[in-house]
N, C-alpha and C positions, 0 to 999 in steps of 0.2 A: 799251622799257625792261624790263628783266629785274624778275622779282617781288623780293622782300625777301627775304633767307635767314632760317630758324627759328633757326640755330645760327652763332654766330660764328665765324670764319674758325679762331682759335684751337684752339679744341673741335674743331673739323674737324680740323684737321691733326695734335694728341696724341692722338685716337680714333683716328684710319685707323695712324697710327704706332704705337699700342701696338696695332692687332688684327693687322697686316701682321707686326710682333714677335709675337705670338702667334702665329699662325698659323705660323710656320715652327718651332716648336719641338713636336714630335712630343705629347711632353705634354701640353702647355695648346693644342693644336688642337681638339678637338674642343670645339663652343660658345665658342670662343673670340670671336665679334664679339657673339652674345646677353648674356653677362658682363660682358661689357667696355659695351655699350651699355648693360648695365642699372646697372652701376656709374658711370656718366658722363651718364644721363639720355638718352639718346640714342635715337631708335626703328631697332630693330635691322637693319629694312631698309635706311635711310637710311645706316647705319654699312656694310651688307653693300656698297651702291653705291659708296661712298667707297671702300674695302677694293679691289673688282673696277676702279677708276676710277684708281687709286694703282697696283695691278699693271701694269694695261695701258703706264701711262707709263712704269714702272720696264723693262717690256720683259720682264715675266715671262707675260704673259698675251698670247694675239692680240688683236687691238680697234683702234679708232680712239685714237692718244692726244688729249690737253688740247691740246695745239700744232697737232698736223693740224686737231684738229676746230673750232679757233679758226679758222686760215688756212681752213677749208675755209667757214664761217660768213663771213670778211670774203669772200670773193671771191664769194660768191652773192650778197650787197652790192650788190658791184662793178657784176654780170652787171645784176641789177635797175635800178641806177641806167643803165645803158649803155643797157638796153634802152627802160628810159623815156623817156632819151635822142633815141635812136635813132627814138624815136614820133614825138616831137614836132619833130625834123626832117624826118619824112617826112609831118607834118600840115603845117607850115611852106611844105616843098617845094609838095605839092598845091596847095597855097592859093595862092601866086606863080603857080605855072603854069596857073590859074583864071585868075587878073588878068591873064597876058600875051593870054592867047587870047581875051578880051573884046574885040568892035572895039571902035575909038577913036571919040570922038562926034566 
């Protein structure tokens, strides 16, 4: 289970939107995620990740985006559940092929 967010989804999405708008206007770049994090309560790291998190999916920045790194998250899932799987048929297996090669009374 994922931990609790500090910041509502909301506050997320108008911070990363107004520092990703700042930031490309030559101007108001510079300190532009500290301002804006300090005007919106925000710790400015957390706003710098959103910012770099929001780029990468936008396809401005290289990185893993939100969609791969999801799909990349359920299929390691997948692999675990298989592989657990996969155990406990070859426990299953053993354990029969024990019972066959007992003689018979």
């Amino acid at each position: 289970m994922a931990a609790p967010r500090k910041y509502p989804d909301e506050l997320r999405e108008r911070a990363t939107r107004l520092a990703v708008e700042a930031r490309r206007d030559p101007v108001s770049a510079g300190g532009a995620i500290k301002r804006i994090a300090d005007q919106l309560g925000v710790h400015p790291e957390a706003l710098r990740t959103w910012v770099k998190q929001a780029e990468t999916d936008e396809g401005t920045r290289p990185g893993t985006t939100s969609a791969e790194g999801a799909r990349v998250a359920e299929l390691e899932r997948e692999v675990r559940e298989l592989r657990r799987a996969n155990q406990i048929l070859k426990s299953a297996a053993s354990f029969f092929a024990a019972e066959l090669d007992r003689p018979s009374r």
